[in-house]
C-alpha positions as CSV (number, residue, x, y, z in Angstrom):
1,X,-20.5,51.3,-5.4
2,X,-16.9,51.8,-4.4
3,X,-15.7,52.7,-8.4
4,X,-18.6,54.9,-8.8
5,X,-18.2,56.9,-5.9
6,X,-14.1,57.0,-6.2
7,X,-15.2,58.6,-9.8
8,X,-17.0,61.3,-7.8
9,X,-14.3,62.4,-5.6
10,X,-11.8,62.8,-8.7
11,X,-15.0,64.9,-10.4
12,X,-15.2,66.7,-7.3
13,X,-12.4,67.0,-5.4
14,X,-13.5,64.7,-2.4
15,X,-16.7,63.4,-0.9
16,X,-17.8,63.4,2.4
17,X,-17.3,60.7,5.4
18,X,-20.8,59.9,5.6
19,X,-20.7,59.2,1.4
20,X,-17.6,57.0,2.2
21,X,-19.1,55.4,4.4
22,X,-21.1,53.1,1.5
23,X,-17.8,51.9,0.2
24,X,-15.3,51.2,3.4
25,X,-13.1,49.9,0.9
26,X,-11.9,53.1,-0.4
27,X,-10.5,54.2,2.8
28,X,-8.9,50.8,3.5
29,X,-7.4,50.8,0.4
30,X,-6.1,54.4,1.2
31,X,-7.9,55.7,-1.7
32,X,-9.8,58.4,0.3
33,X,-7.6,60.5,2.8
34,X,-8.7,63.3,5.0
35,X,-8.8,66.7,3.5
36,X,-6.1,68.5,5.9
37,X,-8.4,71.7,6.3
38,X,-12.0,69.9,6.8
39,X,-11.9,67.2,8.2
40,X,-15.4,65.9,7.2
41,X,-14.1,66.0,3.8
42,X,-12.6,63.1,2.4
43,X,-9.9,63.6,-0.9
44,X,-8.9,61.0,-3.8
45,X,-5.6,60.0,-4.3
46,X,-4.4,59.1,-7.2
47,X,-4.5,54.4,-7.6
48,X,-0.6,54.8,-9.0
49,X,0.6,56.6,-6.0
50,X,-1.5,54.1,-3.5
51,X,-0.2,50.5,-5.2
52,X,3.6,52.3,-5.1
53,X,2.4,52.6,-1.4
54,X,1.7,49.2,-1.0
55,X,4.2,46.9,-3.1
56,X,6.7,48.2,-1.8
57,X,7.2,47.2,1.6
58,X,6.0,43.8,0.0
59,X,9.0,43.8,-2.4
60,X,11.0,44.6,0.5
61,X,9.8,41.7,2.2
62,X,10.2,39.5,-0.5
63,X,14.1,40.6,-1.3
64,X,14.7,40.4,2.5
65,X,13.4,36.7,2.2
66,X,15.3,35.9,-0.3
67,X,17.8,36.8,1.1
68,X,17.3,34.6,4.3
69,X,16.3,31.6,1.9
70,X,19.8,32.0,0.3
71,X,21.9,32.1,3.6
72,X,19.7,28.9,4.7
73,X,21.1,26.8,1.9
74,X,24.7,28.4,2.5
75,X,24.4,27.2,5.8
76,X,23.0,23.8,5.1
77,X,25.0,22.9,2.0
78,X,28.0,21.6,3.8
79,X,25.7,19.1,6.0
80,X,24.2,18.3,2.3
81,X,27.4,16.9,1.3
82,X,27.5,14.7,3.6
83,X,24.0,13.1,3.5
84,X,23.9,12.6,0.0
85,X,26.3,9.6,0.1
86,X,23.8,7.9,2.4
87,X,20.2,9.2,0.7
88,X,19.3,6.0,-0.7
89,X,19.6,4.4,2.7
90,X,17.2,6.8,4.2
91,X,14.0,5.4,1.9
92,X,15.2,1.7,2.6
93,X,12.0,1.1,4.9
94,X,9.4,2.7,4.4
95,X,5.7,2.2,6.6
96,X,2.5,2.8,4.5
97,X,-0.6,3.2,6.8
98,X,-4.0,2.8,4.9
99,X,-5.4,0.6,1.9
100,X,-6.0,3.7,-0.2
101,X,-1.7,4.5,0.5
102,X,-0.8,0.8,0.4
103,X,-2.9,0.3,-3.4
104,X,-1.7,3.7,-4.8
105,X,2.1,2.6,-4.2
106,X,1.7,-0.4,-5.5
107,X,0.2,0.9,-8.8
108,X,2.9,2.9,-9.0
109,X,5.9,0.5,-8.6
110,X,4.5,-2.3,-9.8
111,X,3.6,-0.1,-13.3
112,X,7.8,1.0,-12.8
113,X,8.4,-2.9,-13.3
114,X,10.2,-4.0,-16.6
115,X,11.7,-7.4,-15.7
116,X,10.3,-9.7,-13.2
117,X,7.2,-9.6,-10.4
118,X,7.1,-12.6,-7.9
119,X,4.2,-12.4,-5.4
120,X,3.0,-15.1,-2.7
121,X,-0.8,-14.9,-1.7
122,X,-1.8,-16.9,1.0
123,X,-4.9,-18.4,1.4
124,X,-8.4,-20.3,-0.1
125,X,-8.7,-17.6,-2.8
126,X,-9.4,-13.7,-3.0
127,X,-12.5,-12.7,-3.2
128,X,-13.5,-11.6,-7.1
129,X,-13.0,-8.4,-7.2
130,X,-9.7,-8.1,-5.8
131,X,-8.4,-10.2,-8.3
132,X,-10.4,-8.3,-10.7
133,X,-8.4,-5.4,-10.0
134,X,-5.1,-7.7,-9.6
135,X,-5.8,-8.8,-13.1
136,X,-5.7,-4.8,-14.8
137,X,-2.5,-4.2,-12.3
138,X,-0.8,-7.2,-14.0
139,X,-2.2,-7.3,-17.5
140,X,0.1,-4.4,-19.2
141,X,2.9,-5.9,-17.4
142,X,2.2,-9.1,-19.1
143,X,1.7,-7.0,-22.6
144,X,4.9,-6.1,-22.4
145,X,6.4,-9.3,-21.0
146,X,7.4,-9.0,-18.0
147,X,8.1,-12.3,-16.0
148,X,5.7,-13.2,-13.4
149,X,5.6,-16.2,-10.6
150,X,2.9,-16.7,-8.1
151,X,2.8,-19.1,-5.2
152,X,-0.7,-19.7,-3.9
153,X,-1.7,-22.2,-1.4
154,X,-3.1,-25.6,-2.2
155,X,-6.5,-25.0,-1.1
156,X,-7.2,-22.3,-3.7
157,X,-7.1,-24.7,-6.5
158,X,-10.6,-25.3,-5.6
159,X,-11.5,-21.4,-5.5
160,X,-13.4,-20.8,-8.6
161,X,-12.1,-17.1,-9.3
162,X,-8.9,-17.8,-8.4
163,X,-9.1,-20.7,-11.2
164,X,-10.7,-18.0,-13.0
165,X,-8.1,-15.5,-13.0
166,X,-5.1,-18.3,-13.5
167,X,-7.1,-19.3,-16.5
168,X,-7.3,-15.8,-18.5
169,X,-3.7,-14.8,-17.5
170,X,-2.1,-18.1,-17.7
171,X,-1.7,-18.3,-21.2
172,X,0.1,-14.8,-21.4
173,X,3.3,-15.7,-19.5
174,X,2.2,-15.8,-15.6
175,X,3.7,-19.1,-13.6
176,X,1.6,-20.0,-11.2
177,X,2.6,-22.8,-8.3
178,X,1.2,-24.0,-4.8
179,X,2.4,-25.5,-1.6
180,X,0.2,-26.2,1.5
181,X,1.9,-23.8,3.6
182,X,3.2,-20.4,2.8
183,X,4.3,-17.5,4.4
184,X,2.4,-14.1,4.7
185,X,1.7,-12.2,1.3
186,X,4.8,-10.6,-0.5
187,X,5.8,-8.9,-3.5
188,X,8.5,-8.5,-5.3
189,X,9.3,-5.7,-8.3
190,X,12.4,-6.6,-10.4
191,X,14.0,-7.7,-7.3
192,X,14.8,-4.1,-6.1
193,X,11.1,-3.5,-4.0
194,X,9.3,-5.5,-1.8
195,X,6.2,-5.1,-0.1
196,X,5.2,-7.2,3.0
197,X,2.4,-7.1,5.3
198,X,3.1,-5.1,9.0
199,X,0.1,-5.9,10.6
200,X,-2.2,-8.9,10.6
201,X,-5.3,-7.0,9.0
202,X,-3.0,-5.7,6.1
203,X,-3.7,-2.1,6.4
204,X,-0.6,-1.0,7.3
205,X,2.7,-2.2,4.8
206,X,6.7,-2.1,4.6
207,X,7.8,-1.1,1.5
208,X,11.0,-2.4,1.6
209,X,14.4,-1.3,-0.8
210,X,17.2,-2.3,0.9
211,X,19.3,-4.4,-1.2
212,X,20.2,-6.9,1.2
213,X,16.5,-7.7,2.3
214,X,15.0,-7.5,-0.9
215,X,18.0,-10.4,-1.9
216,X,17.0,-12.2,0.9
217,X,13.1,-12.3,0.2
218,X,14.4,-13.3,-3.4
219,X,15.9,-16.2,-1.8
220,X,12.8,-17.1,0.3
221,X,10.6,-16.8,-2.5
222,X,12.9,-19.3,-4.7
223,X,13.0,-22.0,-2.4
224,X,9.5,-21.9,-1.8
225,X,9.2,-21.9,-5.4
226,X,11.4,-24.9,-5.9
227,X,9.3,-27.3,-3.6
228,X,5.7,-25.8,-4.9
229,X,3.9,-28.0,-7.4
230,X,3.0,-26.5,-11.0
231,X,-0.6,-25.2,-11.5
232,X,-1.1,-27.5,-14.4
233,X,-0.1,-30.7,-12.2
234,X,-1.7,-32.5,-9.4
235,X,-1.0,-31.9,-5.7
236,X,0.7,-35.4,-4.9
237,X,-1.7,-37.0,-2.2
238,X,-1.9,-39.9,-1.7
239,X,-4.8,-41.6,-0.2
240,X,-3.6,-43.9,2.2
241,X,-5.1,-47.0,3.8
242,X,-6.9,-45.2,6.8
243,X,-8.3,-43.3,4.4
244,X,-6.7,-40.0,5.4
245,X,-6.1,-37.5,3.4
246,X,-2.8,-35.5,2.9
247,X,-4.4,-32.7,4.0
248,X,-5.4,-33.9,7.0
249,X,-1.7,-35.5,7.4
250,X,-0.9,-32.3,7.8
251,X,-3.9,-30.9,10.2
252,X,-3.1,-33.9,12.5
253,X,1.3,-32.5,11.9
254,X,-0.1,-29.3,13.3
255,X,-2.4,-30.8,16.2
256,X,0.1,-32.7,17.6
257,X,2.7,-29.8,17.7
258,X,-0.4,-28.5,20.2
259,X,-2.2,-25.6,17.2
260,X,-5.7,-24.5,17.7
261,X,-8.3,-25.2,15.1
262,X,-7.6,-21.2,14.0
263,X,-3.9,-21.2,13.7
264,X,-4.4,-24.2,11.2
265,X,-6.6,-23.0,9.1
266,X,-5.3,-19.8,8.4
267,X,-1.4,-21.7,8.0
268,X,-3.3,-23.9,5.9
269,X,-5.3,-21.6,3.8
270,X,-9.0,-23.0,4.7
271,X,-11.6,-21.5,6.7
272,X,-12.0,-23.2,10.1
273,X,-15.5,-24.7,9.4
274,X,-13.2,-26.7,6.9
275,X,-10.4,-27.6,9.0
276,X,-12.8,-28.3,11.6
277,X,-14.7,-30.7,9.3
278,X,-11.2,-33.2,8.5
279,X,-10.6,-32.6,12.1
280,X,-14.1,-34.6,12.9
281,X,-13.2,-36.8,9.9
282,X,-9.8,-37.6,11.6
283,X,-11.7,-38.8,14.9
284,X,-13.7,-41.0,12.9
285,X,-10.6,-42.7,10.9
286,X,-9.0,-43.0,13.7
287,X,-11.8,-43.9,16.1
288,X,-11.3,-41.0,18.4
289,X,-13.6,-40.0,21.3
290,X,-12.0,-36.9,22.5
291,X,-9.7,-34.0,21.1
292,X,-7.0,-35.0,23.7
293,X,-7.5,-38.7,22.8
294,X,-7.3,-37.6,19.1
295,X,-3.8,-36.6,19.5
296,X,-2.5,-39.8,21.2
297,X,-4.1,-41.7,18.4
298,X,-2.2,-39.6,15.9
299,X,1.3,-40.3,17.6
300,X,0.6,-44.0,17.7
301,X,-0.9,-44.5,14.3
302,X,2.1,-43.6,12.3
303,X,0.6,-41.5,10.0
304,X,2.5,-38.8,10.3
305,X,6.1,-40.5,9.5
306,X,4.0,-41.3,5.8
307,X,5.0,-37.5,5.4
308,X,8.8,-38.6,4.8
């Protein structure tokens, strides 16, 4: 409507308000101006004239912004110098807040690696899918060969995807070893990144690229490493003659030093219904009536100094 009646007014010489008034846009646009002897008559003026009109101010603006964009980094570029000798200090911690933030980061480093990923996982076992999508995180890393160590705890030798997974990657490079206690999940990218948890639900992560802490973690890492036991070997219990197990050895350690059944399953990787169930099988080795009673009988039975 607007093109067809502009067209009119340059036929004519002008339209009137009350034709204008079917396209506004014409007199927004400053197309249509009053006609300086009738008012009721509106005249064209010609589009060149009207854009002229109306770029220019906004080349003024843009020129006058540039101009304030230019003094800003004149002003800033002396403070510039100085921070620059500190900039990779400034990204040594980082927090990521949400799984979506935490698993895209990850991807993204853990694709950077080219010489070496360590990673403890504590626990019974991930659930399948997770290490479904561990295993296509890893895979082109092991492709390309990459080094890769994983500590897992004892009790997820008996997970069957965990077995699972350890069995299909296994054979392309990937050490795996377990210990019956670890600490909290960690990994480490060719010892320049680490990622730990920050919170107990693991939705909120440190990435971590500070030399000095990274090192460190390094160092954790390696002596747990040195005291696991290989995938391929047996975790060295040894039944004893009260017929306790080292597992429970080490549930009746943690009873004693005055844990609740939660706090030892979760150090020891088991879900409490199991610890719970070597607990009631520790009362019956040791002929125990009562929990308190329980850990009396512990001190007195010796078992514990087996550990050494």
């Amino acid at each position: 409507m607007g093109k067809t009646l502009y067209g009119t007014a340059l036929r004519t010489g002008g339209i009137t308000r009350t034709e204008a008034q079917a396209a506004p846009c014409l007199i927004d646009l400053a197309l249509l101006r009053p006609d300086a002897e009738d008012a009721e008559q509106l005249r064209p003026v010609p589009p060149s004239v009207v854009l002229n009109q109306l770029v220019q101010p906004l080349e003024r603006e843009i020129q006058e912004r540039r101009k304030l964009s230019m003094s800003l980094a004149s002003t800033f570029e002396p403070f510039m110098a100085i921070t620059s000798e500190d900039a990779a200090s400034t990204h040594a911690i980082t927090v990521l807040e949400g799984l979506e933030l935490i698993n895209a980061t990850l991807d993204r480093v853990i694709d950077e690696c080219t010489k070496e990923l360590l990673t403890i996982q504590p626990g019974s076992g991930r659930r399948p899918e997770t290490l479904e999508s561990g295993l296509r995180r890893v895979q082109p890393l092991l492709d390309r060969g990459v080094d890769m160590r994983t500590l897992y705890q004892h009790t997820s030798r008996h997970h069957s995807a965990t077995i699972g997974y350890v069995e299909r990657i296994a054979p392309y490079g990937l050490e795996v070893r377990t210990l019956e206690e670890i600490i909290d999940r960690l990994i480490i990218v060719d010892r320049r990144v680490a990622f730990i948890p920050a919170r107990s639900d693991r939705r909120v992560a440190l990435e971590l690229r500070h030399e000095g802490l990274v090192q460190y973690l390094v160092g954790v890492f390696d002596q747990f490493w040195l005291h696991a036991v290989p995938w391929e070997e047996e975790v060295p219990y040894a039944q004893k003659a009260e017929g306790i197990t080292g597992v429970q050895r080490s549930i009746a350690k943690l009873l004693v030093e005055g844990h609740v059944d939660d706090s030892i399953a979760r150090r020891l990787g088991m879900n409490v219904r199991t610890c719970r169930a070597h607990i009631a099988k520790l009362n019956a080795a040791l002929g125990s009536g009562s929990r308190a009673q329980l850990g009396y009988l512990i001190a007195q039975s010796g078992i514990l100094e087996q550990d050494s």
